[in-house]
C-alpha positions in Angstrom: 54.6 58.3 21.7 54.7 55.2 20.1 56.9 52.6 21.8 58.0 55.1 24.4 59.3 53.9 27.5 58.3 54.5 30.9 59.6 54.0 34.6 57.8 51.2 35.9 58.1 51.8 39.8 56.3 49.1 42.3 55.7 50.0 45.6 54.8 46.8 47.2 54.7 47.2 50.9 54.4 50.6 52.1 54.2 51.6 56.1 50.4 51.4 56.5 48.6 47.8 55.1 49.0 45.0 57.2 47.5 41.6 57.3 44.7 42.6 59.1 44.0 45.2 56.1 44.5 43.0 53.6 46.3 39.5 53.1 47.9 40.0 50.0 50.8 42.6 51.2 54.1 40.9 52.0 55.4 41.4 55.3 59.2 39.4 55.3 61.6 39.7 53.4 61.4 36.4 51.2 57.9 37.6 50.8 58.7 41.1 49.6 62.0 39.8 47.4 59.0 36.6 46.1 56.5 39.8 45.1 59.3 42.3 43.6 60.9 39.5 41.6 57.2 38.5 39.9 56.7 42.6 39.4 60.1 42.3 38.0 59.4 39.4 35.5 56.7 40.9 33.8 58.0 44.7 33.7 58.8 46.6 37.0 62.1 48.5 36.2 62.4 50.4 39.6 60.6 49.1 43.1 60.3 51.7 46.2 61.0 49.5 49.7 59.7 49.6 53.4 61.3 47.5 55.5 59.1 45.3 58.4 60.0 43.1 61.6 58.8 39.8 60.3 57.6 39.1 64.2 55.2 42.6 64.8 54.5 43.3 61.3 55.5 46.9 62.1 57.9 49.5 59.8 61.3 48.9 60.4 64.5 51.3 59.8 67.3 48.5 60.0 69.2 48.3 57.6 70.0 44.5 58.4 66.2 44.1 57.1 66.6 46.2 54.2 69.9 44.6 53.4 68.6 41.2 53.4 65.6 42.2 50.7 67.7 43.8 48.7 70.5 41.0 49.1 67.5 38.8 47.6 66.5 40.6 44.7 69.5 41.6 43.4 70.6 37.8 43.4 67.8 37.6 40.8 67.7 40.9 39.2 71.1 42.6 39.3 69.6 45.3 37.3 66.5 46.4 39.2 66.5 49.9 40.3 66.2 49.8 44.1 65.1 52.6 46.7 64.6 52.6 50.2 62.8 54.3 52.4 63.6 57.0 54.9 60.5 58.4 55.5 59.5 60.3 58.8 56.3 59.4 59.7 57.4 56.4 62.2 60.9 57.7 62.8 61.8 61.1 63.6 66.0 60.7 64.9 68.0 61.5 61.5 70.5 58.0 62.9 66.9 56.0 62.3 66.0 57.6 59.6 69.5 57.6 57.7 70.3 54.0 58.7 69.9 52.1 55.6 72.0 54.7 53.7 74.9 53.4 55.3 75.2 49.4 53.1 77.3 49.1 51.0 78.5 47.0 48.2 76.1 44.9 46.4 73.7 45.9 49.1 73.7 49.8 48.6 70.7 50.9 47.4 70.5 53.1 44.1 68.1 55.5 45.5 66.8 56.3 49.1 63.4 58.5 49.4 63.6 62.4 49.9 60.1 63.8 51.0 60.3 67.4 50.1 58.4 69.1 53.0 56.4 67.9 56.4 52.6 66.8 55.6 49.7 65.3 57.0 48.0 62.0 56.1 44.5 61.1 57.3 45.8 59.7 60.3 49.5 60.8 61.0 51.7 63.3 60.1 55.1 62.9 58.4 57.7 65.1 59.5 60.4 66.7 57.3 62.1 69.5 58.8 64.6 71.7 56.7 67.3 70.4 58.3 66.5 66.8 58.3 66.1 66.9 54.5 69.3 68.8 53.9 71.2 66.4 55.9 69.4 63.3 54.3 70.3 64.9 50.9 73.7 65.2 52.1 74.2 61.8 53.2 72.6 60.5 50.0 75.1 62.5 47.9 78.3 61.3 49.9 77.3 58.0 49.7 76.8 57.9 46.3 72.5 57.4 46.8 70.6 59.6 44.5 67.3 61.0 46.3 64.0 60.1 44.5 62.2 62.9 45.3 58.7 62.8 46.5 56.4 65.5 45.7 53.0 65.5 47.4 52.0 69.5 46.4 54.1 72.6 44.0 56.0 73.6 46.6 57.5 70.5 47.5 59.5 71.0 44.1 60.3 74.2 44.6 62.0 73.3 47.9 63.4 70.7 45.5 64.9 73.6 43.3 66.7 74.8 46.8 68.0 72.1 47.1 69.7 71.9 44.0 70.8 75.6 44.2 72.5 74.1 47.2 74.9 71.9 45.8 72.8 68.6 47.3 71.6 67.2 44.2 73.2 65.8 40.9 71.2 65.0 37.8 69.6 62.9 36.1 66.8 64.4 39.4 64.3 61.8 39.4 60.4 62.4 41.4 57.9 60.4 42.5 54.7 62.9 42.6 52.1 61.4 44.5 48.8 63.3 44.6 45.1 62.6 45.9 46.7 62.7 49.6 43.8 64.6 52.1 46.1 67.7 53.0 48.2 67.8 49.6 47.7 68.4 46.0 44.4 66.6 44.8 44.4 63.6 41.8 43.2 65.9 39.3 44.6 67.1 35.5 45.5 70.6 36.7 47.3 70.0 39.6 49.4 67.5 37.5 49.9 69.9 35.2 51.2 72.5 37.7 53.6 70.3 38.9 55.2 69.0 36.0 55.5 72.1 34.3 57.6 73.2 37.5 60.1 70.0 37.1 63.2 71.4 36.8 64.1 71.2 33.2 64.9 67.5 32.0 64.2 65.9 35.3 61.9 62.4 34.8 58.8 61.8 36.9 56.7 59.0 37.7 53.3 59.6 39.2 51.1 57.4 41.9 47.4 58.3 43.8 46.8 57.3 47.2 43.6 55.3 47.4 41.1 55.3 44.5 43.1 58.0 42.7 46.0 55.3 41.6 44.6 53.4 39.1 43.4 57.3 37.2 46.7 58.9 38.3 48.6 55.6 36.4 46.5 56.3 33.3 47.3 59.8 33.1 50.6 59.6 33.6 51.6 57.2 30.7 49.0 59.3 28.5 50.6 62.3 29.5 54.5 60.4 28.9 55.4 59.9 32.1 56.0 56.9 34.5 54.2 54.8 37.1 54.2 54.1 40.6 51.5 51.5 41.3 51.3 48.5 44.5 49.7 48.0 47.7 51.5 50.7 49.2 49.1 53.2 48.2 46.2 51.4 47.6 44.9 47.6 49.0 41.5 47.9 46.3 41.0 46.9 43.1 38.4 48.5 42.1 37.0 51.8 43.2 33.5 50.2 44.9 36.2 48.7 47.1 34.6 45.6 46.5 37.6 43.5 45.8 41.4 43.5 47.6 43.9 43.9 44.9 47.4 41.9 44.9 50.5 43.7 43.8 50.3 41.3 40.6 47.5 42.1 39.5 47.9 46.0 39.7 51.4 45.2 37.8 49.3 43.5 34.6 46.6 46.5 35.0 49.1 48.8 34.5 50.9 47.2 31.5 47.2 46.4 29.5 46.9 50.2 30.0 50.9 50.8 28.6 50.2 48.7 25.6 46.7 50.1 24.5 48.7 53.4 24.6 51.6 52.2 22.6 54.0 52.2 25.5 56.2 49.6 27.1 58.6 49.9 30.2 61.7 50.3 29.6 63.8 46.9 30.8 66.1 47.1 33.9 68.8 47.8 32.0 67.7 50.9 30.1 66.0 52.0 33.0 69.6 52.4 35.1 71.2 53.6 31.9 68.5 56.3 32.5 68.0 56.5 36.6 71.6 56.4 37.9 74.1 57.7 35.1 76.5 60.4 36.0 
């Protein structure tokens, strides 16, 4: 494993932190394009974005917003891999939801999210009907967006597998599996296990834990080959006594003193497109 690289994905915003939570997520877009170009510097490859309104702080599905942080990064990293968000937890109308999957150009994004299945957080529910992930999926695949897939529990990939029976899907299939969630597959070795063996058969994986699972979940996963997910998104802490608010930077260089320890290094933004979005 020696030198092996990984997908390096940064979630920096997410729907839930705000400023009130912490003051270290970035709310507008020159502060999210400021915090994904740092993450970039020193080794993100491949950053999952939520969109806010600069004035409430609130999650946002225009894809105005969304084209303006993207607009900025890309004028500093061309060769970041970029994926937006179309998740259904704030948003339920598939013209909301789908929004962003319409830029185009140098705006399009390279991936937009695909939640496999409806599921319940502590405090809200995010709903994916069959229908609304078909026709996401759909969307995505006429428009030239590949899905990053996020897997939550086993059957979210088999629904995954469906999908791919379907016609809806094109490799290189790429998931985000995302365990320690209260309703969904737990942070533990077995249920990582389970749900990698059930990949479909050369698809790459990156792995992320909600709360104070993330910072184990990022250690297994590069132990185990795999990639990372790691930012504010899932977890505002630094340390598991929740003693101490984490900033996206730090969790970045966390990551990467783990990576090297373990002979690993992200792959750079180039490789990692090579990898992510070739036909």
């Amino acid at each position: 494993m020696m030198n092996q690289g990984f997908i390096f994905k940064f979630a920096p915003t997410g729907m839930i932190p705000t400023r009130q939570m912490t003051p270290n997520v970035p709310i507008d877009p020159e502060e999210i394009v400021r915090q994904v170009s740092e993450a970039a510097d020193l080794g993100v490859n491949m950053v999952h974005l939520h969109a806010r309104d600069s004035e409430t702080g609130k999650p946002t599905y225009k894809k105005s917003i969304y084209g303006e942080i993207i607009g900025g990064i890309r004028e500093k990293h061309p060769q970041l891999v970029l994926c937006v968000s179309t998740s259904g937890r704030d948003f339920f109308e598939f013209e909301k939801r789908s929004e962003v999957l319409d830029l185009t150009g140098d705006l399009k994004p390279d991936f937009g999210s695909l939640t496999l299945s409806s599921l319940n957080f502590n405090k809200q529910a995010s709903i994916n009907s069959p229908d609304m992930i078909k026709n996401l999926a759909r969307k995505m695949l006429e428009n030239g967006i590949r899905p990053e897939m996020e897997a939550f529990d086993l059957g979210m990939i088999n629904y995954a597998r469906y999908l791919i029976r379907k016609g809806l899907m094109r490799p290189p299939y790429y998931f985000n599996i995302i365990l320690g969630n209260i309703a969904c597959a737990q942070a533990e070795l077995l249920s990582l296990g389970l749900m990698i063996k059930d990949l479909p058969e050369g698809a790459l994986w990156s792995v992320g834990g909600v709360g104070d699972s993330q910072l184990q979940m990022n250690a297994v996963a590069l132990a185990a080959g795999g990639g990372v997910r790691v930012g504010l998104e899932d977890n505002i802490w630094y340390d598991e006594a929740r003693t101490r608010l984490a900033t996206n930077r730090e969790m970045v260089q966390r990551v990467l003193s783990i990576a090297a320890s373990l002979g690993r290094r992200p792959y750079t933004q180039a490789e990692a497109r090579a990898l992510l979005c070739s036909d």
